[in-house]
C-alpha positions as CSV (number, residue, x, y, z in Angstrom):
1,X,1.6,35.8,4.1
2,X,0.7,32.2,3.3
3,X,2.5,32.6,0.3
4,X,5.8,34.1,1.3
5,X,6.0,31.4,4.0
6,X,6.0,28.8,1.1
7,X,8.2,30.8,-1.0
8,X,10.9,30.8,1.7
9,X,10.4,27.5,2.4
10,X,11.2,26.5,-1.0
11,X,14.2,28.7,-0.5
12,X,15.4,27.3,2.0
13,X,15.1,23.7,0.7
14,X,16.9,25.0,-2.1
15,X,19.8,26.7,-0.1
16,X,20.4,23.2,2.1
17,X,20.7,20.9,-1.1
18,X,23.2,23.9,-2.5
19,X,24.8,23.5,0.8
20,X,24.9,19.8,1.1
21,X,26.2,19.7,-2.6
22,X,28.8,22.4,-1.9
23,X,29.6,20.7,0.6
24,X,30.4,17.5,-0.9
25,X,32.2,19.6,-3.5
26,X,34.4,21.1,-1.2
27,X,35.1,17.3,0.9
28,X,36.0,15.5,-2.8
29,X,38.5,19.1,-3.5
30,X,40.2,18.7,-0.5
31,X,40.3,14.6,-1.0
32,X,42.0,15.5,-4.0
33,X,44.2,18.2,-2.7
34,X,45.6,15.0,-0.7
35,X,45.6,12.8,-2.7
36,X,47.9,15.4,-5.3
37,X,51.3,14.3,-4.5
38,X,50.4,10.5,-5.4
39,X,48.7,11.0,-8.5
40,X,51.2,13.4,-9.4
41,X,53.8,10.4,-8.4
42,X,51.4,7.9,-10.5
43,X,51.9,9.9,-13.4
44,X,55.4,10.3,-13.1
45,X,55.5,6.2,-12.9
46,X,53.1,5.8,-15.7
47,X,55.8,8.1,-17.6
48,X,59.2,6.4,-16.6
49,X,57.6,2.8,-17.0
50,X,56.5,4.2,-21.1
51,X,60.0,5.6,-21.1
52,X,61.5,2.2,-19.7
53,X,59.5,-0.4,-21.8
54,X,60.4,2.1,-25.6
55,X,64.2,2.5,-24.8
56,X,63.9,-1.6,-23.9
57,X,62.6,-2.3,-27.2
58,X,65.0,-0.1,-29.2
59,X,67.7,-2.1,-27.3
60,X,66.4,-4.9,-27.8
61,X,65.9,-4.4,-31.6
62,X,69.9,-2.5,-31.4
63,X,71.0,-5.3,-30.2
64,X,69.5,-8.0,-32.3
65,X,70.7,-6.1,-35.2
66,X,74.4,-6.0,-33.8
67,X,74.5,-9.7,-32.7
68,X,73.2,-10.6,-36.3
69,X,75.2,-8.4,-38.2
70,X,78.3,-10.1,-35.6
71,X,76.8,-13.7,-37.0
72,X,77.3,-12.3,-40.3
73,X,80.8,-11.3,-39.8
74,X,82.0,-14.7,-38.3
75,X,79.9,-16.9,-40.7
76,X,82.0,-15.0,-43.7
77,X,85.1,-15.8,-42.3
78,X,83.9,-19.5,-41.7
79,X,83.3,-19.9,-45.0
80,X,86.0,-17.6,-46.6
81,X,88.1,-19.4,-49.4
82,X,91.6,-21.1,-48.7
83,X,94.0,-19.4,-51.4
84,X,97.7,-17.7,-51.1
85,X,96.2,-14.6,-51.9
86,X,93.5,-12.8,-52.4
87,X,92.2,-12.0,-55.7
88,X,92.7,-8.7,-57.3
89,X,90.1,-5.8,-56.2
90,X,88.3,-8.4,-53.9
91,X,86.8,-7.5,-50.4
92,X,86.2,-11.0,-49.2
93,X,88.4,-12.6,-46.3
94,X,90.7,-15.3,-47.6
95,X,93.3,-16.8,-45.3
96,X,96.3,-18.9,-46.5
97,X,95.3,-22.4,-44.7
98,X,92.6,-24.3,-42.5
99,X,94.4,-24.0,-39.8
100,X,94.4,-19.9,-40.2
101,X,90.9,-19.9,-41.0
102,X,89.6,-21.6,-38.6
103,X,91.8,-20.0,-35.6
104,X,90.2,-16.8,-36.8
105,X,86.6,-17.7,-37.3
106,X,86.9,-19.5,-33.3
107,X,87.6,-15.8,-31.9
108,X,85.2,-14.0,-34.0
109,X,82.5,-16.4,-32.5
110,X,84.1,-16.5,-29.2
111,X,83.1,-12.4,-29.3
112,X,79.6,-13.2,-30.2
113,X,79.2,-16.3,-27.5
114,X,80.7,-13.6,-24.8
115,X,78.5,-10.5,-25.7
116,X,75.3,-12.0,-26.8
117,X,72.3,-14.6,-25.5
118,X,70.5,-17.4,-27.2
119,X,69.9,-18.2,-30.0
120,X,73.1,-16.3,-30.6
121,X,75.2,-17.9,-27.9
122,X,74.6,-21.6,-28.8
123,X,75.0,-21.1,-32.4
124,X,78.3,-19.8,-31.9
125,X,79.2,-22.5,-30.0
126,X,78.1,-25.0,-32.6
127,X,80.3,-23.5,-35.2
128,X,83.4,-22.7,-32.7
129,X,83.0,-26.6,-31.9
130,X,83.0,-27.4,-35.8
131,X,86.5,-25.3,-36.7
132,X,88.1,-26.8,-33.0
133,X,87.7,-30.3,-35.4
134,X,90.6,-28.5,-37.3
135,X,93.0,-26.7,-34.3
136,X,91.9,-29.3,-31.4
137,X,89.9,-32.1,-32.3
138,X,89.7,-33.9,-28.7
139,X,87.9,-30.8,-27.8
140,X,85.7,-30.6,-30.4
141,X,84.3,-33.9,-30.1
142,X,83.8,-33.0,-26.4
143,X,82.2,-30.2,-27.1
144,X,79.9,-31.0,-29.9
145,X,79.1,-34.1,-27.4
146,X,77.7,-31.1,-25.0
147,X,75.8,-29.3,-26.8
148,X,74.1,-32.2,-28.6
149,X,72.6,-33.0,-25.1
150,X,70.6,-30.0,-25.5
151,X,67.5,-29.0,-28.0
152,X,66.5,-27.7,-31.0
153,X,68.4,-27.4,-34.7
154,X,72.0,-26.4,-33.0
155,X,71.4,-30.0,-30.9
156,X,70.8,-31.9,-33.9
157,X,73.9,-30.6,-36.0
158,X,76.1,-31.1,-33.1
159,X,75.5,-34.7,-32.9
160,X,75.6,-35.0,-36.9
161,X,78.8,-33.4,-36.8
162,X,80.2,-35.6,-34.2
163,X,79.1,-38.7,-36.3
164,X,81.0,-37.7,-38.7
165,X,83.9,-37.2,-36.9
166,X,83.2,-40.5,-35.2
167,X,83.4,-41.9,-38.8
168,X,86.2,-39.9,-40.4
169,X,88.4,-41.0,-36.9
170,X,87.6,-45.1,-37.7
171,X,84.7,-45.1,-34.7
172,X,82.6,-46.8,-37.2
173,X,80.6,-48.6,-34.2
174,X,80.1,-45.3,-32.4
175,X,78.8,-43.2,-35.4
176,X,76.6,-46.0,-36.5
177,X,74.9,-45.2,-33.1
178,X,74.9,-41.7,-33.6
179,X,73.1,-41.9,-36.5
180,X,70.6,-44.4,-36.1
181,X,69.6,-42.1,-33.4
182,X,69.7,-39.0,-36.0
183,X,67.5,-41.1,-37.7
184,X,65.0,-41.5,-35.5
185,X,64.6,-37.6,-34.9
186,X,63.0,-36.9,-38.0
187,X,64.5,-33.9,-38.3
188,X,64.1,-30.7,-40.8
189,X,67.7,-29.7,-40.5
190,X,69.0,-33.7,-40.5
191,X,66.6,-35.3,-42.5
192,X,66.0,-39.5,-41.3
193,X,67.1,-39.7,-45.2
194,X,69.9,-38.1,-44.7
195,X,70.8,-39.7,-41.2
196,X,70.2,-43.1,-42.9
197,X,72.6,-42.3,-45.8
198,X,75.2,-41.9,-43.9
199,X,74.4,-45.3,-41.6
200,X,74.4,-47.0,-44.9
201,X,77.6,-46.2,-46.0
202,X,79.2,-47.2,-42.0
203,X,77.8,-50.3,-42.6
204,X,79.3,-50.4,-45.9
205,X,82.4,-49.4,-44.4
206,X,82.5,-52.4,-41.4
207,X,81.7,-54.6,-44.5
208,X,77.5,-55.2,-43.5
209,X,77.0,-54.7,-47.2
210,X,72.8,-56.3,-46.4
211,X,72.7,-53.7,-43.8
212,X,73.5,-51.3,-46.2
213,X,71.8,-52.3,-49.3
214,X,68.4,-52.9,-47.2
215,X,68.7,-49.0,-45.7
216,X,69.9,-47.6,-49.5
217,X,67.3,-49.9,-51.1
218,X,64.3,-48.5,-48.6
219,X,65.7,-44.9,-49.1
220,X,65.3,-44.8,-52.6
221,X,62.0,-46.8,-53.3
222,X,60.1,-44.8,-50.3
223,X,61.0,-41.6,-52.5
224,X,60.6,-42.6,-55.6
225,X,57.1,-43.8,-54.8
226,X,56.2,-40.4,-52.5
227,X,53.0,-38.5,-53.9
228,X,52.1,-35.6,-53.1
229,X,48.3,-34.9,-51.9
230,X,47.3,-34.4,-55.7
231,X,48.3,-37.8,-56.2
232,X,51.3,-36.3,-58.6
233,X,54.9,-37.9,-58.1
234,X,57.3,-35.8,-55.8
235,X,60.8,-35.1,-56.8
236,X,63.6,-37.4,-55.0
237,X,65.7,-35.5,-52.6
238,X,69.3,-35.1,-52.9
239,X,69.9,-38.2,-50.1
240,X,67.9,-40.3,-52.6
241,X,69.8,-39.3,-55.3
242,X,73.1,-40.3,-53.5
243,X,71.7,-43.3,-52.0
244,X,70.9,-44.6,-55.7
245,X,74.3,-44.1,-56.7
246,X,75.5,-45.7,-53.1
247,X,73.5,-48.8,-53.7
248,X,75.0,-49.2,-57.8
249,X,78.1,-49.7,-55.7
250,X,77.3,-51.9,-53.1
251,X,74.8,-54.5,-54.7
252,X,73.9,-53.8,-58.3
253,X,71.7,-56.8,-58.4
254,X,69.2,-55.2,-55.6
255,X,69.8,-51.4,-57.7
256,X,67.9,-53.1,-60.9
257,X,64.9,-53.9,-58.8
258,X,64.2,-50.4,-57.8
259,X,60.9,-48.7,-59.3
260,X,61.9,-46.4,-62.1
261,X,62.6,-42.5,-61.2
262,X,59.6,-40.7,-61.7
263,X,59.8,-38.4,-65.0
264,X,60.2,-34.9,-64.8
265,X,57.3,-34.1,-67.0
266,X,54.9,-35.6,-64.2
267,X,56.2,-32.4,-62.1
268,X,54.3,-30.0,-64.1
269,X,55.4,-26.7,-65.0
């Protein structure tokens, strides 16, 4: 009797932990049976956000291909040769004048200016700016003077290309400024060589032949004594090059003092 009183005890026991765990079992079902319609909804959104951020990036990557291939396009025509007619069998754009060319290169980047963002925008602004110096000068200055107020490489060439048409118009004082500030910059895309070069041969041109010599002078000795971190001789860039033949011009007696151009033997293989 003892026994069976234990036994069913221990049933007992056992049946009210089944119960309690069934029970819980049956609280976290029905918790769940509630809660279906949101995670159903959660996994829809889980879905249409995946769906949303992949179709994103292939439009993204779409449309950077189509904007390029637009750059490509334009820059062809920008560059596309001046002749009365094409040559036999060739593909290539070729337009009869400046004037022609240029007309058609402004609308090709007026497209891509329209249609697309930065970088793509500005850069076609830059070069629409650079052909208006053939069909509307006035406007090109004014609008190369814009976007050189802004940053990066297309704010650079805008203000080297308004120098120069500073200098080519007679506005020696005003593209002197220009490019003395160019020249401070040190820029990749306007090198301070390069800047300088140009401020040399202004001064040449207002007659500060000093000025000049001192800036071609200080060009061509800084490169010519460069080293590179080997200790070996670097070779002179193209600006030095020029400004060696600038400073013959302007004051031979100050061109024979220059250190001789290193050899091209000392550049290795």
């Amino acid at each position: 009797m003892a026994k069976y009183k234990k036994k069913r005890a221990r049933e007992l026991k056992h049946d009210r932990f089944r119960d309690t765990t069934m029970l819980l079992a049956y609280r976290l079902a029905d918790r769940v049976a509630g809660r279906r319609q949101q995670i159903l909804y959660g996994l829809i959104a889980v879905v249409v956000i995946a769906i949303g951020i992949y179709a994103f990036v292939r439009w993204r990557h779409k449309h950077t291909e189509e904007a390029e291939a637009a750059m490509g396009r334009a820059i062809a025509i920008n560059a596309a040769d001046i002749m009365p007619a094409p040559p036999p069998g060739s593909k290539d754009p070729v337009f009869s004048s400046q004037q022609e060319r240029s007309e058609t290169a402004i609308r090709e980047f007026q497209k891509i200016a329209a249609k697309y963002g930065d970088p793509y925008r500005t850069q076609a602004q830059y070069f629409i700016a650079t052909n208006e110096l053939v069909t509307d000068r006035l406007k090109a200055e004014t609008d190369l003077a814009s976007l050189a107020q802004g940053s990066g490489d297309v704010a650079v060439l805008s203000k080297y290309a308004l120098a120069q048409a500073k200098e080519s118009d007679g506005q020696l004082d005003e593209a002197a400024r220009i490019y003395g500030e160019l020249a401070k910059l040190n820029s990749t895309v306007v090198t301070t060589d390069s800047a300088n070069l140009r401020l040399a041969v202004v001064y040449e041109k207002q007659g500060k032949k000093k000025e000049a010599g001192d800036i071609l002078f200080n060009i061509i000795s800084t490169a010519r004594n460069a080293r590179d971190k080997d200790g070996k001789p670097i070779p002179e860039s193209a600006a030095s090059r020029e400004a060696s033949q600038e400073l013959l011009k302007v004051d031979p007696t100050r061109h024979a003092q220059l250190p001789a151009p290193p050899s091209p033997l000392a550049f290795g293989p």
